[in-house]
N, CA and C atoms of all chains as a GROMACS GRO file, in nm:
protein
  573
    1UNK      N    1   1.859  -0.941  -0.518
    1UNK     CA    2   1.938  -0.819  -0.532
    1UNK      C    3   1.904  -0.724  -0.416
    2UNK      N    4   1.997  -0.665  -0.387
    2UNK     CA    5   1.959  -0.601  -0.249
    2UNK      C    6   2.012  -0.489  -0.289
    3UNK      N    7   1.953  -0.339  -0.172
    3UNK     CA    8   2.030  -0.205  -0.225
    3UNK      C    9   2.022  -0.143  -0.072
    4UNK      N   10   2.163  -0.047  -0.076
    4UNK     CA   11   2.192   0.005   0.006
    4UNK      C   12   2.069   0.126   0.098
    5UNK      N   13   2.124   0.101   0.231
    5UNK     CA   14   2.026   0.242   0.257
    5UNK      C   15   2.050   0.306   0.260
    6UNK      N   16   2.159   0.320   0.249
    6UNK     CA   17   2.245   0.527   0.204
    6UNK      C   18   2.212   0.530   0.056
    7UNK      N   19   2.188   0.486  -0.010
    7UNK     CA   20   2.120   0.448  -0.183
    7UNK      C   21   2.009   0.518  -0.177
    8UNK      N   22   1.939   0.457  -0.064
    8UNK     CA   23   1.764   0.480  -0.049
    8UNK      C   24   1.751   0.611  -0.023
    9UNK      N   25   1.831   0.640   0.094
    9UNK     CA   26   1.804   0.762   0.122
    9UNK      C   27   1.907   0.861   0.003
   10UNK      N   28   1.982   0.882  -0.056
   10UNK     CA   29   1.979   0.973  -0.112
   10UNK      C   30   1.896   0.987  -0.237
   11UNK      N   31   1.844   0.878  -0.335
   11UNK     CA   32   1.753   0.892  -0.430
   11UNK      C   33   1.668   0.936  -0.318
   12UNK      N   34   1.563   0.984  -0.253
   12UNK     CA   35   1.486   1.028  -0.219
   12UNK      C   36   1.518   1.177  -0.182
   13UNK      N   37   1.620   1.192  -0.111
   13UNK     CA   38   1.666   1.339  -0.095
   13UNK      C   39   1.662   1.398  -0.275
   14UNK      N   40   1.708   1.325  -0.346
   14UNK     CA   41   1.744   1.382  -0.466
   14UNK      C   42   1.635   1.436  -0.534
   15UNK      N   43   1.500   1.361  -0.502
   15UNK     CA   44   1.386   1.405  -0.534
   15UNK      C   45   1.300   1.484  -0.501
   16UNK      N   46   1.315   1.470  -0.305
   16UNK     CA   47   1.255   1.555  -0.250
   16UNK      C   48   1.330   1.626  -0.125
   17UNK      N   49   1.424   1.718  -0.171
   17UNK     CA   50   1.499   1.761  -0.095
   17UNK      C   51   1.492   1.824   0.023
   18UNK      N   52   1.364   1.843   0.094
   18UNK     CA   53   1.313   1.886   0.178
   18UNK      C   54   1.285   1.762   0.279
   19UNK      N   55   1.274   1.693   0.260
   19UNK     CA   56   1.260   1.552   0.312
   19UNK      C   57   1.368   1.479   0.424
   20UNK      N   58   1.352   1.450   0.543
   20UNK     CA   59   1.389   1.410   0.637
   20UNK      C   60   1.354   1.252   0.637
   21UNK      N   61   1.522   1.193   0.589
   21UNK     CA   62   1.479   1.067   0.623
   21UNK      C   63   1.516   0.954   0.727
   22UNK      N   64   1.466   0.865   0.757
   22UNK     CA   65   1.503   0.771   0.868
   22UNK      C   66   1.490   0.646   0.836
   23UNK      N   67   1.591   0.543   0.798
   23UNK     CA   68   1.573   0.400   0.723
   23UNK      C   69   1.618   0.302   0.826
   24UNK      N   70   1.598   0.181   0.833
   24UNK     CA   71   1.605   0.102   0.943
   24UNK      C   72   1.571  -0.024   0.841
   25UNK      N   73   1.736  -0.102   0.849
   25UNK     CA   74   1.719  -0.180   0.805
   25UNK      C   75   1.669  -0.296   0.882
   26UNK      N   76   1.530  -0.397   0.875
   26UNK     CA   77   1.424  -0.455   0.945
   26UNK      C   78   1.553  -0.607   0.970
   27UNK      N   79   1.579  -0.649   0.856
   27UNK     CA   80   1.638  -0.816   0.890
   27UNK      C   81   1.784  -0.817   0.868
   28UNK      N   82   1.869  -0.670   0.887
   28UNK     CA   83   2.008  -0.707   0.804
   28UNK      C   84   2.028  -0.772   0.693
   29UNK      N   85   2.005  -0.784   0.627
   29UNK     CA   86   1.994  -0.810   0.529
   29UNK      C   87   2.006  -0.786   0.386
   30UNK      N   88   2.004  -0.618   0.408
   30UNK     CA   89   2.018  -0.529   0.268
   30UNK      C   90   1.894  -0.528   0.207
   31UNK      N   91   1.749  -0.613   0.260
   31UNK     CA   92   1.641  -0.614   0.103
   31UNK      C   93   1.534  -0.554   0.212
   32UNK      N   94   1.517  -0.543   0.358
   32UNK     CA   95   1.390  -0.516   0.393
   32UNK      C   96   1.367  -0.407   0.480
   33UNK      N   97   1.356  -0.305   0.440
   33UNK     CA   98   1.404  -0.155   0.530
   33UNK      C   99   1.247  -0.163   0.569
   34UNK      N  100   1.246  -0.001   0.640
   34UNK     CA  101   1.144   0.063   0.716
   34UNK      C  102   1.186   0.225   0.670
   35UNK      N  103   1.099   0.278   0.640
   35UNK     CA  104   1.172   0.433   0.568
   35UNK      C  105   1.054   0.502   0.640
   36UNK      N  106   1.130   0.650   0.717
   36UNK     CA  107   1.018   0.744   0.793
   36UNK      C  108   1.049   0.816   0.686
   37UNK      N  109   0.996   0.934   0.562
   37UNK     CA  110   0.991   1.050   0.507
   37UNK      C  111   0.936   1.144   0.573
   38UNK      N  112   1.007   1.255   0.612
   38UNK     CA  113   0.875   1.366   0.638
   38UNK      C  114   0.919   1.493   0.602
   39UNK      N  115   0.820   1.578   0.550
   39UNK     CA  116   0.850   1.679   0.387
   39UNK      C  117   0.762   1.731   0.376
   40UNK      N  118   0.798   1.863   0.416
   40UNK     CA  119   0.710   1.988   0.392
   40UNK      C  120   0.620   1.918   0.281
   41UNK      N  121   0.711   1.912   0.156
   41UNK     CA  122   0.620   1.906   0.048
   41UNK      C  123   0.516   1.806   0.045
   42UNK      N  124   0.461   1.715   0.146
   42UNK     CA  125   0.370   1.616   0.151
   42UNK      C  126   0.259   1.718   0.161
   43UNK      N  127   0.246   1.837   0.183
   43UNK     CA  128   0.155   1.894   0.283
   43UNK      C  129   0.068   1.926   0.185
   44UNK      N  130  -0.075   1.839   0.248
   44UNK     CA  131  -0.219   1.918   0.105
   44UNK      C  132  -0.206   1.782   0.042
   45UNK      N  133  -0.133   1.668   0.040
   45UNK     CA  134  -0.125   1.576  -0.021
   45UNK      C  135  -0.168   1.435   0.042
   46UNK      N  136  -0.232   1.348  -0.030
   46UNK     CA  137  -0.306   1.240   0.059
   46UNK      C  138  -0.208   1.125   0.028
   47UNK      N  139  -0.194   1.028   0.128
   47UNK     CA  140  -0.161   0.939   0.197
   47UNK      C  141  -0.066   0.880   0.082
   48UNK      N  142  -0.181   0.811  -0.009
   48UNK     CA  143  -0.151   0.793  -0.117
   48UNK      C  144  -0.010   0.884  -0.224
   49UNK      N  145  -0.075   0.989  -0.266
   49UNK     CA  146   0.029   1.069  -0.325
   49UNK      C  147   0.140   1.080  -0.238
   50UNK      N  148   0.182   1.077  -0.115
   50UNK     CA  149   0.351   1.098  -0.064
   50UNK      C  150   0.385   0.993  -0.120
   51UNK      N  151   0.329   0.867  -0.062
   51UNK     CA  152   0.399   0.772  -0.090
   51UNK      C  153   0.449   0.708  -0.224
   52UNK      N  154   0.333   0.776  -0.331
   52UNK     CA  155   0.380   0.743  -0.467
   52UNK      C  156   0.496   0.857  -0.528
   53UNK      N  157   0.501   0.961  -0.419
   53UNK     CA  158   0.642   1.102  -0.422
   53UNK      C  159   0.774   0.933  -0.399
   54UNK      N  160   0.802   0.917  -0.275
   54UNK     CA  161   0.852   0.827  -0.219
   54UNK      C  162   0.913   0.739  -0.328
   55UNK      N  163   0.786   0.645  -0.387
   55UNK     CA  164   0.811   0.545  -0.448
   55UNK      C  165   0.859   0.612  -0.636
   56UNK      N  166   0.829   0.728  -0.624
   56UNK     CA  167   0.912   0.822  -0.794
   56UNK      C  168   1.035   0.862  -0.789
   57UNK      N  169   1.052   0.899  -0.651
   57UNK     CA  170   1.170   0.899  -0.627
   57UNK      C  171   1.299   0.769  -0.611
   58UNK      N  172   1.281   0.659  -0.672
   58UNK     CA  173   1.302   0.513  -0.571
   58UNK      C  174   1.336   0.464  -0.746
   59UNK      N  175   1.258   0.518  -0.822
   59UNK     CA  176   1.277   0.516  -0.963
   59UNK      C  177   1.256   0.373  -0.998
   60UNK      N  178   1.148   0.323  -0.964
   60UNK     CA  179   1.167   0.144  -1.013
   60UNK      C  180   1.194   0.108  -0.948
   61UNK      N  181   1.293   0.095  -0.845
   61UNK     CA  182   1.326   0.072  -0.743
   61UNK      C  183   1.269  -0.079  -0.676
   62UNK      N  184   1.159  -0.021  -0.644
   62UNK     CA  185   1.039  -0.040  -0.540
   62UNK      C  186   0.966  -0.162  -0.591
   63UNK      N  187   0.983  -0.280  -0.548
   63UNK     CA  188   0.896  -0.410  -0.614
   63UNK      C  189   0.966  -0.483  -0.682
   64UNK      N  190   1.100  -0.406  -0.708
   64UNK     CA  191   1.247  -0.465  -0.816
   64UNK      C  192   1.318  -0.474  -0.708
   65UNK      N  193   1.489  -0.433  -0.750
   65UNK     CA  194   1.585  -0.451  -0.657
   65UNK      C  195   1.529  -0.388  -0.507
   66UNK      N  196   1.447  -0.373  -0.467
   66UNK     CA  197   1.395  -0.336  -0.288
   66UNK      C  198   1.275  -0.411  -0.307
   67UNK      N  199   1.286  -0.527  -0.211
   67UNK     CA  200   1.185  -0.590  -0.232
   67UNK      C  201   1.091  -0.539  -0.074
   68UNK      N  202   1.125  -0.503   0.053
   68UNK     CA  203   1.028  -0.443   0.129
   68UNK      C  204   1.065  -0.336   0.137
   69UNK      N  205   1.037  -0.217   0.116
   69UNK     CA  206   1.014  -0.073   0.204
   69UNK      C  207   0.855  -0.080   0.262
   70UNK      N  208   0.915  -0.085   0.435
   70UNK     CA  209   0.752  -0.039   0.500
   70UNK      C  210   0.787   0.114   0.491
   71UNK      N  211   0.681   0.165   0.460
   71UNK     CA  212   0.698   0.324   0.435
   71UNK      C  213   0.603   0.396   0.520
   72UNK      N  214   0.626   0.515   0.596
   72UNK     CA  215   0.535   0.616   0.628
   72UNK      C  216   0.626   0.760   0.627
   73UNK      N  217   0.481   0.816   0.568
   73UNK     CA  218   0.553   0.975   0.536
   73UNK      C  219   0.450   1.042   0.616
   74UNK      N  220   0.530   1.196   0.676
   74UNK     CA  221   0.416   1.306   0.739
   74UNK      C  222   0.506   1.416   0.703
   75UNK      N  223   0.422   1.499   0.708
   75UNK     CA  224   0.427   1.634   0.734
   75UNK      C  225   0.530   1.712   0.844
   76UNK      N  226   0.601   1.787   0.837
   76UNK     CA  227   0.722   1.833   0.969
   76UNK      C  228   0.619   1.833   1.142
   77UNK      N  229   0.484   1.918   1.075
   77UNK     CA  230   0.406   1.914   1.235
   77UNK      C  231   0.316   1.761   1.258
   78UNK      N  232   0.316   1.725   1.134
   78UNK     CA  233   0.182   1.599   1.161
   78UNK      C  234   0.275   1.481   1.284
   79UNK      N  235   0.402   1.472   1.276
   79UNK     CA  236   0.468   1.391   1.374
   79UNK      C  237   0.362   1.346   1.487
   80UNK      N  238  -1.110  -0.974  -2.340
   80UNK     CA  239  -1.106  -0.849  -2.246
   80UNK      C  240  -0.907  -0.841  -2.180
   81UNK      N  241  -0.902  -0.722  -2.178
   81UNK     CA  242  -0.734  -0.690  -2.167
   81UNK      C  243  -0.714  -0.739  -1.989
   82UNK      N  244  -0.582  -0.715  -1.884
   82UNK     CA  245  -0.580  -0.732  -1.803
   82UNK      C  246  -0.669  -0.591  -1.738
   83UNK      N  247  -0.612  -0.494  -1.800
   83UNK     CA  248  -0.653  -0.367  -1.728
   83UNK      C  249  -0.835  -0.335  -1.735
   84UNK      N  250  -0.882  -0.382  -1.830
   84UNK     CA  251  -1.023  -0.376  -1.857
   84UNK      C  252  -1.089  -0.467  -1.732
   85UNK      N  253  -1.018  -0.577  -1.676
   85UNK     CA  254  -1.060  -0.656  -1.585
   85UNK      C  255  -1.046  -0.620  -1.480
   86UNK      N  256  -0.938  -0.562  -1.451
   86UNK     CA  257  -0.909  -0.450  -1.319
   86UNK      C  258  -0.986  -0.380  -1.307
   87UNK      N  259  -1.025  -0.313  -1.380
   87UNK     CA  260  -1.118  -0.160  -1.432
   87UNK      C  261  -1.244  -0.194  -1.318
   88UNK      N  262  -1.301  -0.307  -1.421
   88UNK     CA  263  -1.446  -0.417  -1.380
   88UNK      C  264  -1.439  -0.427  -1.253
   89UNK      N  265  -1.351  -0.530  -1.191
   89UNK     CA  266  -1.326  -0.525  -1.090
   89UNK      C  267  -1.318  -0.404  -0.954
   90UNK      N  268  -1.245  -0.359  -1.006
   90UNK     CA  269  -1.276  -0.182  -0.869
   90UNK      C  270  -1.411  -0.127  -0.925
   91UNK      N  271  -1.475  -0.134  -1.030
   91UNK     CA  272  -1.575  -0.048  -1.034
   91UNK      C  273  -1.700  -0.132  -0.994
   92UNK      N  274  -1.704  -0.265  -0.986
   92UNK     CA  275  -1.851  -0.398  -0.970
   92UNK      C  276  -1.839  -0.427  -0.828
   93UNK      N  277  -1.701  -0.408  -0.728
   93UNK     CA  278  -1.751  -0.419  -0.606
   93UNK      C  279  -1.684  -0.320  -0.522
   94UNK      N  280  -1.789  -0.326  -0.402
   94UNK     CA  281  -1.782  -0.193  -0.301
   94UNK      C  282  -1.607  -0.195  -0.264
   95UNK      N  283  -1.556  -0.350  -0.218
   95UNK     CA  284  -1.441  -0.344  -0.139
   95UNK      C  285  -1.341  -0.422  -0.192
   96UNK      N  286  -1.257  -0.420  -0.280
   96UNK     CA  287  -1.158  -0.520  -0.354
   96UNK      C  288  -1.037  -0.497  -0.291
   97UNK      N  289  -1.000  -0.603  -0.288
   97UNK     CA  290  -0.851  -0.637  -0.277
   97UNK      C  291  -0.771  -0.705  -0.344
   98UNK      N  292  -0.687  -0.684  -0.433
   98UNK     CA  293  -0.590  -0.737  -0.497
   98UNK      C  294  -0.421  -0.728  -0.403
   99UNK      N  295  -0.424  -0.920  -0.414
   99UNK     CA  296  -0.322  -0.958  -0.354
   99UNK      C  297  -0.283  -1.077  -0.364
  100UNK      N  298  -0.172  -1.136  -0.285
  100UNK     CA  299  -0.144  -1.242  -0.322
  100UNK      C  300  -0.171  -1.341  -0.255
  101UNK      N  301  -0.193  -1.433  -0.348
  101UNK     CA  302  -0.298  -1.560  -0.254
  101UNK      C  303  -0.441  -1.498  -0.267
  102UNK      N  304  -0.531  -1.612  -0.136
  102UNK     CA  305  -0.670  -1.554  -0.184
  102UNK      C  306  -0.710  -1.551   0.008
  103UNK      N  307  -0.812  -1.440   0.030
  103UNK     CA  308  -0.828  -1.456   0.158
  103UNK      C  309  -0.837  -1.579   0.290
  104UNK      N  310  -0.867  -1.647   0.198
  104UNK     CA  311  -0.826  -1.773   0.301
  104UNK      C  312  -0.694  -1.822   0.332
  105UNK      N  313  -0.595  -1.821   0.186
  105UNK     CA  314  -0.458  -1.855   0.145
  105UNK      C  315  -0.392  -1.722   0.129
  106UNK      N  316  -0.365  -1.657   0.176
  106UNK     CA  317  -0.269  -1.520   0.126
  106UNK      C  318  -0.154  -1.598   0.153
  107UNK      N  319  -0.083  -1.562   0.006
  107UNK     CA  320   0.044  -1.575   0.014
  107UNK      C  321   0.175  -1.497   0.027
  108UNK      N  322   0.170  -1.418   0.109
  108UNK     CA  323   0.254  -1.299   0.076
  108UNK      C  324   0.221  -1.210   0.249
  109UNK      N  325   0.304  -1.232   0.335
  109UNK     CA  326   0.267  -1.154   0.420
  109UNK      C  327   0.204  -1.011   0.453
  110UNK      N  328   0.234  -0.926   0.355
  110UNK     CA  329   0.191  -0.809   0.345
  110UNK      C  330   0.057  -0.850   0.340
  111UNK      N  331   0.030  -0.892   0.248
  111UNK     CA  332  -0.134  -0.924   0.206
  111UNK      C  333  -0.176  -1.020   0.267
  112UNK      N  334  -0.151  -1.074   0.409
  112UNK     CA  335  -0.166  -1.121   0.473
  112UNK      C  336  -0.234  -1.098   0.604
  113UNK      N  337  -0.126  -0.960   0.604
  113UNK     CA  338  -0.172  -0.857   0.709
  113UNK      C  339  -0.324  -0.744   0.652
  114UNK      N  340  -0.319  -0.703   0.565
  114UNK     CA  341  -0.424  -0.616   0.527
  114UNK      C  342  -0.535  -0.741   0.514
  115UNK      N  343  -0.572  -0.870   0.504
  115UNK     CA  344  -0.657  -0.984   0.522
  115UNK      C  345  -0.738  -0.940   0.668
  116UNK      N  346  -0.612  -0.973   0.736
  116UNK     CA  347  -0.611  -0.952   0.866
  116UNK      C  348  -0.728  -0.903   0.914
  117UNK      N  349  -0.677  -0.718   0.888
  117UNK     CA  350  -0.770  -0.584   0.950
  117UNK      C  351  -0.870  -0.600   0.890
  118UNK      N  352  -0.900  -0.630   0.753
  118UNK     CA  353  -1.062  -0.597   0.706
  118UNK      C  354  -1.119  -0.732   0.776
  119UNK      N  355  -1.081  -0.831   0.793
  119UNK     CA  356  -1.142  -0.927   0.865
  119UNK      C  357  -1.213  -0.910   1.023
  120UNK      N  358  -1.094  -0.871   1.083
  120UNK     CA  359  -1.086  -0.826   1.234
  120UNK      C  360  -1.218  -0.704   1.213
  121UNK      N  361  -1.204  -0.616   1.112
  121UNK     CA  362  -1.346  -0.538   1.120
  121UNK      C  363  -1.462  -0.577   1.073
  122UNK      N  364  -1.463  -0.683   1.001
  122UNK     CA  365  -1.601  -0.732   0.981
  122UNK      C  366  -1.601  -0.627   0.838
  123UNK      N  367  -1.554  -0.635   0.724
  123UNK     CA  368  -1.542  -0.523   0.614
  123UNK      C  369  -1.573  -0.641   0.491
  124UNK      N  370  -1.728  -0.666   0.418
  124UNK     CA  371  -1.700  -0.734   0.288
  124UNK      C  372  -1.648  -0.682   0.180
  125UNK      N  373  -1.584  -0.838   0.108
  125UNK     CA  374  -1.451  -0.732   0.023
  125UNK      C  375  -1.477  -0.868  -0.070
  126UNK      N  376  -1.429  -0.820  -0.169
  126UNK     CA  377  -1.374  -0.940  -0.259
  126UNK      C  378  -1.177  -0.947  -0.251
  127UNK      N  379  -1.135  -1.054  -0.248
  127UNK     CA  380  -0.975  -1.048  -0.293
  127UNK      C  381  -1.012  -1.138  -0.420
  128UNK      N  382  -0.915  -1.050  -0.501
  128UNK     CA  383  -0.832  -1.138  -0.689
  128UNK      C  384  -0.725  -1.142  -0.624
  129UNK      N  385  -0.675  -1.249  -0.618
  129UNK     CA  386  -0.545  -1.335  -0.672
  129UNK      C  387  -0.488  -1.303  -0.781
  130UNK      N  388  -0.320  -1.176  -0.782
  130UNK     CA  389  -0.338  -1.158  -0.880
  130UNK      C  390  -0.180  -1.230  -0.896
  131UNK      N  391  -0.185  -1.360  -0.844
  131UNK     CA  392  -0.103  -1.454  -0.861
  131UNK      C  393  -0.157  -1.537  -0.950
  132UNK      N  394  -0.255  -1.527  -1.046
  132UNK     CA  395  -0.364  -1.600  -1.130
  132UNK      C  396  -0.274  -1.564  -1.268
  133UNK      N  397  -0.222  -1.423  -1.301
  133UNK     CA  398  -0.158  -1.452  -1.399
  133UNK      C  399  -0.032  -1.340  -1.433
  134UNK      N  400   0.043  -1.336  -1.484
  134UNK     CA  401   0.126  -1.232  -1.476
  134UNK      C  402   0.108  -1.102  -1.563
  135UNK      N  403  -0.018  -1.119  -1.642
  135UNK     CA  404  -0.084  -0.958  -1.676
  135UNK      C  405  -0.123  -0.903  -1.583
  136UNK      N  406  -0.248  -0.969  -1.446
  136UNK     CA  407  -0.277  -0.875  -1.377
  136UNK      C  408  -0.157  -0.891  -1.245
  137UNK      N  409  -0.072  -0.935  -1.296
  137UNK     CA  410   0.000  -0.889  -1.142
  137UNK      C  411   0.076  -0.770  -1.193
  138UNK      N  412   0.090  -0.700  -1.312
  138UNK     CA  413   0.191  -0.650  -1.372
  138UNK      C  414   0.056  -0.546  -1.402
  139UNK      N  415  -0.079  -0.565  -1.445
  139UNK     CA  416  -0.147  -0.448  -1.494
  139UNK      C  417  -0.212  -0.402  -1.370
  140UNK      N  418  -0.213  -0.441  -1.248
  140UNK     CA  419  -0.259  -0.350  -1.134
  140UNK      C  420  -0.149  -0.247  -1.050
  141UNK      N  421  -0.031  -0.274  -1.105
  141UNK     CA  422   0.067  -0.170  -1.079
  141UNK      C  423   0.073  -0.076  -1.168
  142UNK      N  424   0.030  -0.091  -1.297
  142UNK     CA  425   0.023   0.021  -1.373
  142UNK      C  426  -0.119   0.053  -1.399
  143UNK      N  427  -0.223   0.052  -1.364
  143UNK     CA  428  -0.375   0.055  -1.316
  143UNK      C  429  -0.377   0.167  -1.214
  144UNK      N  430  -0.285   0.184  -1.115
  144UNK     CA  431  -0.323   0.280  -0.994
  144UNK      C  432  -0.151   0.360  -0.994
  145UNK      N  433  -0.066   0.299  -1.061
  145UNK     CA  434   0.052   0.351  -1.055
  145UNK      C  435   0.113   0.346  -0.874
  146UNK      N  436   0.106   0.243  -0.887
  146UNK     CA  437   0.136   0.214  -0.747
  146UNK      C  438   0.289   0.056  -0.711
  147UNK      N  439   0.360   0.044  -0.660
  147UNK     CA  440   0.466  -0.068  -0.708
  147UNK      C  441   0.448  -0.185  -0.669
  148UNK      N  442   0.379  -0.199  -0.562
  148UNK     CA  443   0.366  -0.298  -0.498
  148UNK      C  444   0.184  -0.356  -0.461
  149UNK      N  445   0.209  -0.480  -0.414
  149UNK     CA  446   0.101  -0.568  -0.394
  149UNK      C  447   0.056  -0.592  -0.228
  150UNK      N  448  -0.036  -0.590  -0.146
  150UNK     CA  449  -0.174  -0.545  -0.171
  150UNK      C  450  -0.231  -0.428  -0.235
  151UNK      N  451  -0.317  -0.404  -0.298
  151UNK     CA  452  -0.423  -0.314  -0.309
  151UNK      C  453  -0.532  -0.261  -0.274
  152UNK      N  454  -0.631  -0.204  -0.198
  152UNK     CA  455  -0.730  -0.221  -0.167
  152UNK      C  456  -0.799  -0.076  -0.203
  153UNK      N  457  -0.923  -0.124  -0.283
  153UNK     CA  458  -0.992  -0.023  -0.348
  153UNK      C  459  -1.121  -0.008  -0.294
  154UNK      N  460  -1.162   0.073  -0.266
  154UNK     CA  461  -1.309   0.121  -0.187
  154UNK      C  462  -1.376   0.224  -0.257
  155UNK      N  463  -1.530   0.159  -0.314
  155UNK     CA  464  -1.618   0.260  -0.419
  155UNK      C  465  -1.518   0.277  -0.540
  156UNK      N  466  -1.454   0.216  -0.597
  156UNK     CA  467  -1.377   0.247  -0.675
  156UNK      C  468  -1.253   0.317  -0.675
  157UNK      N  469  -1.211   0.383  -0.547
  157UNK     CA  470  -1.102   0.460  -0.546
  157UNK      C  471  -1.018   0.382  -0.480
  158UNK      N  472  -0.866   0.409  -0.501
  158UNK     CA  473  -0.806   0.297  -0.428
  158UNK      C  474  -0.712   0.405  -0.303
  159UNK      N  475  -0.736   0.328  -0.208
  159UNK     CA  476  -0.691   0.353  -0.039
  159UNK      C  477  -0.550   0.352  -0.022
  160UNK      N  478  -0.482   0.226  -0.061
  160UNK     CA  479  -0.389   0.203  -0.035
  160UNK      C  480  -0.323   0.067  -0.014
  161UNK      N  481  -0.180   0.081   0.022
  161UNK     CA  482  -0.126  -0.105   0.016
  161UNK      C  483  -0.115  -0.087   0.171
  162UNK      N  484  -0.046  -0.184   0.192
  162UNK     CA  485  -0.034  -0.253   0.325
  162UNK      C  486  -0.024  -0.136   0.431
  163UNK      N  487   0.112  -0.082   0.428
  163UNK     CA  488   0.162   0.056   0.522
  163UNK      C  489   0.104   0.122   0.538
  164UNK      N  490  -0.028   0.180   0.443
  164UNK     CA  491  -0.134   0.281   0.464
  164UNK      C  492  -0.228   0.209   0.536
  165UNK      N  493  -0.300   0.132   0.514
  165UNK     CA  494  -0.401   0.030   0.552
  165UNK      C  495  -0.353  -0.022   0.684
  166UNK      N  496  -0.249  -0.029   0.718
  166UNK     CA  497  -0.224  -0.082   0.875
  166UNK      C  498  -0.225   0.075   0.966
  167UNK      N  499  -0.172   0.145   0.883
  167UNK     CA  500  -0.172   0.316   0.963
  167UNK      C  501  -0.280   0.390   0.976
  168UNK      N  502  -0.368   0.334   0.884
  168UNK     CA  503  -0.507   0.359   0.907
  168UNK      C  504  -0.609   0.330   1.012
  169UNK      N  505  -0.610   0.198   0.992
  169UNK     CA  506  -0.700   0.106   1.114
  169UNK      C  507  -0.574   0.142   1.257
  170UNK      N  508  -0.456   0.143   1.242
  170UNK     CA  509  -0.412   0.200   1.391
  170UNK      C  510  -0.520   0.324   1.434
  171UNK      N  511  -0.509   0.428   1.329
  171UNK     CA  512  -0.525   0.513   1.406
  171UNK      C  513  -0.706   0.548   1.405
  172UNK      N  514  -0.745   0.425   1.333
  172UNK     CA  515  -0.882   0.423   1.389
  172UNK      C  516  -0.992   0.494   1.260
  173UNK      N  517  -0.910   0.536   1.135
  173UNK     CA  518  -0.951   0.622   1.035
  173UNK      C  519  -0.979   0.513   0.924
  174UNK      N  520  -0.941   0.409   0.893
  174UNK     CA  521  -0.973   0.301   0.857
  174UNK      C  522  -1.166   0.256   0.877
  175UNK      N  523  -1.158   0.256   0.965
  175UNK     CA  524  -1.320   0.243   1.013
  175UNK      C  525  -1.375   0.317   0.978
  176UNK      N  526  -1.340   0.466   1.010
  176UNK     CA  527  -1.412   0.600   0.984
  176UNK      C  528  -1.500   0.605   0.825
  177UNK      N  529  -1.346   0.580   0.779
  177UNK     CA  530  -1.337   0.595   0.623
  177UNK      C  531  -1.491   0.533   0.575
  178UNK      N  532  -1.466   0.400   0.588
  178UNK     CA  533  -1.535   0.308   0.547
  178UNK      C  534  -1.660   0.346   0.570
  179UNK      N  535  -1.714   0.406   0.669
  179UNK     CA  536  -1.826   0.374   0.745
  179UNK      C  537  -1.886   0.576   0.626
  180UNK      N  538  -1.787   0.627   0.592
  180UNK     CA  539  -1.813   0.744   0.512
  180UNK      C  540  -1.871   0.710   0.392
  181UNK      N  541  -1.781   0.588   0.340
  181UNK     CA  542  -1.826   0.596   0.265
  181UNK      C  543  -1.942   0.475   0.213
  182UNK      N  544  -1.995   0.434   0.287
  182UNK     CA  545  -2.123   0.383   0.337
  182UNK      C  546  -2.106   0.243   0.315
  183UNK      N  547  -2.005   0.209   0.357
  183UNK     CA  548  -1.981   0.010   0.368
  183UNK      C  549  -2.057  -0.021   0.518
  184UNK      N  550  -2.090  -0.114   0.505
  184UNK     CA  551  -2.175  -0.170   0.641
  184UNK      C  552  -2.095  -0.277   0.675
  185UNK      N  553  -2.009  -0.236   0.790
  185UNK     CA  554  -1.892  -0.388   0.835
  185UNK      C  555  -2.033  -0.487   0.901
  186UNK      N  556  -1.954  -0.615   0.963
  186UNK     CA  557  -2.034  -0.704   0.993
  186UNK      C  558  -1.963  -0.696   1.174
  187UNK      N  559  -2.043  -0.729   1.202
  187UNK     CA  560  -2.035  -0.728   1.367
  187UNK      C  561  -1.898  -0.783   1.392
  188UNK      N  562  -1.800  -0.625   1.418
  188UNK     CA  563  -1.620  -0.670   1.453
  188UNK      C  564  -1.645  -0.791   1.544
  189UNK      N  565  -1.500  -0.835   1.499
  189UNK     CA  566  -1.452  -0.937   1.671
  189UNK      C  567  -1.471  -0.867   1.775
  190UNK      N  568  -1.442  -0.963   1.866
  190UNK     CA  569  -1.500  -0.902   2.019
  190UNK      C  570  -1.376  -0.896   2.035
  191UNK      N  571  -1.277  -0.835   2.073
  191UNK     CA  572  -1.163  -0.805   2.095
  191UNK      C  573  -1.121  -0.849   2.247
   0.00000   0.00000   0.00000
C-alpha cells in the first residue's frame, strides 16, 4: 500500500502547522520518501521528540501504509 | 515473562542494545543494517535482539518507547533513536560524543 506525498505533507501541516515541509520521493514508487520538517515548535525538543511530533502526526501511518520515511527535523535557525 | 517485561530487561541489563531486524552478523532489513554499520565502524559494544524472533516483541518494542519503526538503539537505558537519528548523529560526530558521555568505552575504531 503506498500513500501520497501531498497526503504526507498535509497530515503533518495539520498537526504542526508551523512546519515547513520538503518530501522527496526516494524510488518513485509511492512507499519510500525522505521528509525535511522544520518547526519552530521542535525548539527545546530532542531529536527524539520531533520526530515522534512527525510520526503523531502521520497517525499510524508510519510502519503501516508508509513503509520508509527517512526523516529529519530542525529548528527554522538550526538549518 | 510478557514481551514488554523482556524489553524492559533488556534496555535496563545492557549498556548498548539494539533491537532490529536480523542479528548483527545477519541484519535483515537495511535500515538496521545501516545503524550495524556505525556502531561497528566505531568500535561501540552492544547487544542486537532479533526482534524478528517473534511477533510480540516486534510489536511490544514499538509500544515500549512509542516509537513506529525498527531499529532501536538504547544506551544506559534510554533510547537514542532509529536509523535517521543514529546516522545524523555519527555524521555529525555527536554519536561518539554521546557515547563517550555517557561512559561506553568503544574498542579501537577502524582505521579509516
Amino acid at each position: 500500500m503506498a500513500m501520497d506525498a501531498r497526503e504526507i505533507e498535509r497530515l503533518i501541516k495539520e498537526s504542526i502547522p508551523d512546519a515547513e515541509v520538503e518530501i522527496r520521493d526516494l524510488a518513485g514508487d509511492g512507499d519510500h520518501y525522505a521528509a525535511t520538517v522544520i518547526a519552530e515548535s521542535f525548539r527545546g525538543k530532542s531529536r527524539v521528540q520531533q520526530h515522534q511530533m512527525v510520526y503523531a502526526a502521520l497517525k499510524g501511518s508510519m510502519g503501516g501504509a508508509l513503509h520508509a520515511l527517512a526523516l529529519q527535523t530542525a529548528t527554522p535557525q538550526g538549518r | 515473562m510478557s514481551a514488554l517485561e523482556f524489553i524492559d530487561q533488556q534496555v535496563k541489563s545492557n549498556d548498548v542494545v539494539l533491537f532490529m531486524k536480523g542479528t548483527p552478523q545477519f541484519p535483515q532489513c537495511g535500515f538496521s543494517g545501516q545503524v550495524v554499520q556505525i556502531l561497528d565502524y566505531l568500535g561501540v559494544p552492544y547487544k542486537g535482539v532479533n526482534v524478528l524472533d517473534s511477533d510480540e516483541l516486534r510489536q511490544g518494542i514499538k509500544t515500549y518507547s512509542n516509537w513506529p519503526t525498527i531499529p532501536q538503539l538504547y544506551v544506559k537505558g534510554e533510547f537514542v533513536g532509529g536509523c535517521d537519528i543514529i546516522r545524523e548523529m555519527f555524521q555529525a560526530g555527536e554519536l561518539q560524543s554521546s557515547l563517550k558521555e555517557k561512559g561506553i568505552t568503544l574498542r579501537a575504531p577502524a582505521q579509516a
